[in-house]
N, C-alpha and C positions, 0 to 999 in steps of 0.2 A: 054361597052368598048370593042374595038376590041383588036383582039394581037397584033395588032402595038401600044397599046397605054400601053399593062404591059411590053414593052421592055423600055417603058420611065422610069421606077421606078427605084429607085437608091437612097445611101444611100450616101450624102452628104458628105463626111471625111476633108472635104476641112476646114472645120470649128472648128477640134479637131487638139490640140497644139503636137506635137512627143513629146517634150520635160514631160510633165504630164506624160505620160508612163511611162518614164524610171524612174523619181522619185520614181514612185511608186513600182517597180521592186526594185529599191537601198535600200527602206525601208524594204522589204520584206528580199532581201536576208543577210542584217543587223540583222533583227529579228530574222531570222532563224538561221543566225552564233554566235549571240547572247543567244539562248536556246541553243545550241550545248557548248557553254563555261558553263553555269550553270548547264547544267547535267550534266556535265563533273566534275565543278567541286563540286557536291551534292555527286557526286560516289565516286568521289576520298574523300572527310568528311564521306564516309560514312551512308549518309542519305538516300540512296537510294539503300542500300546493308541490307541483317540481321542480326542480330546482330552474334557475332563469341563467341562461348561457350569458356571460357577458365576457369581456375586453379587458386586461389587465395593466397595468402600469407599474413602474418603481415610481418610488419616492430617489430622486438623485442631488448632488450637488454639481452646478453648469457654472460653465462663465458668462455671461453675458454677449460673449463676442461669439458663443457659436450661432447666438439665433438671428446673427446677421452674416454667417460663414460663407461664402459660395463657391468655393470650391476647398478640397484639401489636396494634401501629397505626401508623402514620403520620402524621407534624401539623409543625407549626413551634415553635420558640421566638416568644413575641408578649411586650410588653412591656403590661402591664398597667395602668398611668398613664402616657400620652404625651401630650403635647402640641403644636398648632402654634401657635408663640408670633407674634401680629399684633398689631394697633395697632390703638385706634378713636378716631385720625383721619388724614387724609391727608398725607404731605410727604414730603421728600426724605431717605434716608438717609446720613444724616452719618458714624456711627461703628459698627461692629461689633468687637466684643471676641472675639468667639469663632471657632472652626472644626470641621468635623467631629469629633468625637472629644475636645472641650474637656468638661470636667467643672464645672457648674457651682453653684455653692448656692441655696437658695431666697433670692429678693430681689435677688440679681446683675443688674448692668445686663447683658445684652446686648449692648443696639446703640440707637441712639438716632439720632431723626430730626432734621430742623432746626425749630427750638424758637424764632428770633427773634423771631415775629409775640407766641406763648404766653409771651414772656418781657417784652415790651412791655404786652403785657395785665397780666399779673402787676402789672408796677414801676408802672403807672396805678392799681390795685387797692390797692398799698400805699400810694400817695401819696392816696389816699382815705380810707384809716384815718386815717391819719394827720392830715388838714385835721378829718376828723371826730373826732378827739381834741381838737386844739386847741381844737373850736368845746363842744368839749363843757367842758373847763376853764374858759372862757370864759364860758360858761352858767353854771356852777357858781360864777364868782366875782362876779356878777351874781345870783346866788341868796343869796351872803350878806350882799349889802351891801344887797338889798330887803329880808332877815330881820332885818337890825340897822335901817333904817328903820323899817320896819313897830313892832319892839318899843318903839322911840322914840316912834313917834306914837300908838302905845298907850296907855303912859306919860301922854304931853301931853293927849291928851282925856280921860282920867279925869280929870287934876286942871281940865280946864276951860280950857287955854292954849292949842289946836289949836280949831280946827270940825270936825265931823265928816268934812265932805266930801274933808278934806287927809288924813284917817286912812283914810277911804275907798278913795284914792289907792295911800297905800301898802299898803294891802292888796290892790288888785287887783295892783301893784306882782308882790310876793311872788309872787303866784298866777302869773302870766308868766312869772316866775323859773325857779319848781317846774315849769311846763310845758315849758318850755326844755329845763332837765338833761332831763327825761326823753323829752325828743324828739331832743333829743343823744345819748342814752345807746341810740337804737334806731338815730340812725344809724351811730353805731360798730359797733353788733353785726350792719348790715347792712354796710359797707364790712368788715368783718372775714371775712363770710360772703363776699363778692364774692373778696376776696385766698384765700377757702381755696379758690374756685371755679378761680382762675386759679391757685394753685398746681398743684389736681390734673390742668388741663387740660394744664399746663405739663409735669407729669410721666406726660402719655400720650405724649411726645415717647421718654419712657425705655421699654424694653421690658425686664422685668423677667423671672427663671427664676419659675416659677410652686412647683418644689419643688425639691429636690434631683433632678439630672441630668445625662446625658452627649448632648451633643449629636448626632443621627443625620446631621441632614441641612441646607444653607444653600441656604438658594432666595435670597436677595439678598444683593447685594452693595454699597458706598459708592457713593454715584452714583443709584442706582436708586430710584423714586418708588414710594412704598408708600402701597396704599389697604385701610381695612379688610374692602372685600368684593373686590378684586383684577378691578373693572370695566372699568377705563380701560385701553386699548391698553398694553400694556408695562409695565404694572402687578403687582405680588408682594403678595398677599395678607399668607402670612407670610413671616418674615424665616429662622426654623429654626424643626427639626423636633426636639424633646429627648423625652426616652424616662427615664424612671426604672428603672435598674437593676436595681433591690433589691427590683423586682413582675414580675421575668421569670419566663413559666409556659410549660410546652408543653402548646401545644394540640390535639387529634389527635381524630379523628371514629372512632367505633367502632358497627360497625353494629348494627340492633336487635336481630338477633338474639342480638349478644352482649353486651349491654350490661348483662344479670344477669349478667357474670364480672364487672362491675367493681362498686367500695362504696368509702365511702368513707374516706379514709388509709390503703388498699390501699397496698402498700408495691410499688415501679415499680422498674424500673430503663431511666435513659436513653441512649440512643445517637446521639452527632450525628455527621452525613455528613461535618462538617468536622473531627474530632477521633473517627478511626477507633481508635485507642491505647486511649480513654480510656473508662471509663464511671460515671456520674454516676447516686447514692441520688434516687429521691425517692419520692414516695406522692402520691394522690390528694386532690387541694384540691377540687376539685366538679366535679358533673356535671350541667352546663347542663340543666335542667329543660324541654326543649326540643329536638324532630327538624327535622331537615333534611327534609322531605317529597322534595326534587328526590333527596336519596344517601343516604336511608333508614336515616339515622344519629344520632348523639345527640352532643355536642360532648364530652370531659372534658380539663379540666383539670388538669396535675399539676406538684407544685412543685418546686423542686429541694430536700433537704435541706442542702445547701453551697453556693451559688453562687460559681461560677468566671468570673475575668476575662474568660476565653478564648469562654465564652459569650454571644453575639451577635445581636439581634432578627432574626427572620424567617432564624435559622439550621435546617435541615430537619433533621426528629430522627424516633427512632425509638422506641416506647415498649414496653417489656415488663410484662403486672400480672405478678406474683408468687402461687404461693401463701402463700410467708412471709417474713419478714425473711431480709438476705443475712447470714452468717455472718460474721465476720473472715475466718476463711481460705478465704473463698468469693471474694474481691474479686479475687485475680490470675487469669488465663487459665491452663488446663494444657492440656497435650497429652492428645489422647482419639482412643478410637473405639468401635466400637460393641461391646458386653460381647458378643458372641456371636464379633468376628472373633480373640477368646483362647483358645488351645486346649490343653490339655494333652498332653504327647508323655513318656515317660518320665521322668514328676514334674516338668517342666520348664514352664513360662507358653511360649506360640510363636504368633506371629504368621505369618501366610505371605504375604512380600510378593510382585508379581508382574513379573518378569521376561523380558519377550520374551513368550515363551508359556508359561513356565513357572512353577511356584509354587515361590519359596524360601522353605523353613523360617526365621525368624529369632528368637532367644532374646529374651524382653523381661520386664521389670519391673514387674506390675501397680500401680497404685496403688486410690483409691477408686472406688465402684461408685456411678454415679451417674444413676439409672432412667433405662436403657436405655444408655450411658455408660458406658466403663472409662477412668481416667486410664493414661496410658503414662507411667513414669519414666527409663524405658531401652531400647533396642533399636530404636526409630523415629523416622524425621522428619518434620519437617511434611510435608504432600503425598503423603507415600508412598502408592503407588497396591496395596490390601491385600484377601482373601480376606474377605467380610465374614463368613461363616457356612461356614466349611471342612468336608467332609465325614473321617467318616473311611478313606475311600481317597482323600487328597487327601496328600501327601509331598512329600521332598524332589523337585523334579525333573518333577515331575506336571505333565503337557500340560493347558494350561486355552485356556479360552473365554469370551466373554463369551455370560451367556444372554440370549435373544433375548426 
């Protein structure tokens, strides 16, 4: 082939359509404008960013009284006037009237021992008064009938018809008389004193409520031999344990360090383990003048302003001082979290709770701001697990973490 004949070579175009081209160019820059919107919008969800370490919160229900709390403690309910009600003397338990949990007044029997021996002494004690009355009437009528002698033979030796010595007579007469009555008259008021001796003896058999009270606890029962030091093998000291209601105080040790937050009718608020629901006014009655050396603490006292049924000696309580009186409309629980996990999104209050690994936007309802505390009225639940302090690249959608 000469070179006149590769000038003949040539590549046909005549036969390919323009229009096929550009088609395929409009798909192309379609596909390409089309990946440019889905990474776009992968980045903007998030899915193509790492995740953003943030800060976590519950959603909880507070009281209002703890975001003015400044100190707390730990202690029991104690009953203030208690009693162990025992005997001083020994014998068998005949009667008990009462049971745990019986209410009783001051001067109420209890329980009573056996009393035969104390009741034989007594009715001998009586019948001693009593001979000593008779002996004393007796004397006394023996005293008038030497007085009207005596006045007789008075009479008879002035005018001269007696001898002296017969007047003599009835004057010492009188004088035995008047000694009589009056030896009569001590031993009545000793057989009296004997009878009040064997009465009281008699009514140590009784075991009396010493005040008004609710019975805690029964160490004996009918049957059972009660001594008042509780020496003797198988012997009960006392018979129950009563407790005065109306001097229940919680007591709770506060260490020294902080024992200048507390003074006193500090206004408290209390919390018992056994009644989670509920919480109880009180203020500060006193602060035992007095450390614990061994727990470095100081004991305080505080009363309750209401006492409730439902509270129980030696029930475990929890104490809050205050810095001020509670409100009325401080006393129910609301829903809270902490004022910084609130955040505005186009004029809207938004919480972001957290989801898998992602943070959802959700609309809510502030209420009161309560130092460090925002109430929620709407838009969360108890527990919800929420963004405590959201940044502002933090959105719908946003890949989070916990930070480390």
């Amino acid at each position: 082939m000469t070179e006149n004949d590769l000038t003949l070579l040539r590549i046909d175009k005549s036969g390919i359509p323009i229009r096929s081209l550009k088609k395929k160019r409009y798909i192309l820059l379609v596909f390409l404008l089309g990946l440019l919107i889905a990474v776009g919008f992968l980045y903007k969800k998030g899915f193509l960013t790492p995740a953003i370490a943030v800060q976590t919160a519950s959603v909880q229900k507070i009281y209002p009284s703890q975001t003015f709390t400044i100190l707390n403690a730990s202690g029991y309910v104690v009953a203030q006037r208690k009693a162990a009600v025992a005997t001083k003397i020994t014998g068998r338990l005949m009667y008990l009237a009462v049971e745990e949990g019986s209410r009783v007044k001051k001067g109420d029997i209890i329980a009573r021992l056996d009393n035969e021996d104390a009741l034989a002494v007594k009715d001998q004690a009586l019948a001693s008064v009593q001979t000593a009355r008779f002996l004393l009437e007796q004397s006394r009528a023996e005293l008038t009938d030497a007085t009207l002698s005596y006045n007789r033979s008075k009479e008879l030796v002035s005018a001269g018809y007696i001898a002296e010595s017969e007047f003599d007579t009835a004057d010492a007469r009188l004088k035995r008389a008047r000694a009589a009555v009056q030896a009569n008259q001590s031993a009545v008021s000793n057989s009296q004193a004997a009878l009040k001796g064997a009465e009281v003896t008699l009514d140590y058999a009784n075991l009396r409520a010493p005040f008004d009270a609710v019975v805690l606890t029964k160490n004996a029962d009918i049957g059972d031999i009660v001594t008042p030091l509780g020496a003797a093998a198988n012997a009960k000291a006392s018979v129950v344990d009563v407790a005065d209601m109306d001097s229940l105080k919680v007591e709770v040790d506060v260490s020294e360090s902080n024992i200048e937050k507390v003074f006193k009718d500090q206004p408290c608020e209390i919390h018992l383990d056994a009644l989670p629901s509920e919480r109880f006014a009180g203020r500060v009655h006193m602060i035992v003048p007095t450390a614990d050396r061994t727990k470095a603490s100081v004991m305080v006292k505080v009363a309750f302003d209401a006492l409730s049924p439902k509270v129980l000696p030696e029930m475990s309580a929890k104490v809050a001082f205050l810095l001020r009186e509670i409100a009325e409309a401080e006393m129910q629980p609301v829903t809270a979290v902490p004022a910084t996990a609130v955040v505005y999104r186009n004029n809207q209050a938004v919480a972001f709770r957290i989801s898998g690994d992602r943070a959802a936007g959700t609309p809510v309802t502030p209420g009161r701001r309560m130092d460090g505390m925002i109430e929620i009225l709407s838009g969360l639940n108890i527990g919800d697990k929420i963004l405590a302090a959201p940044s502002e690249n933090i959105f719908e959608g946003t890949k989070v973490k916990l930070a480390q």
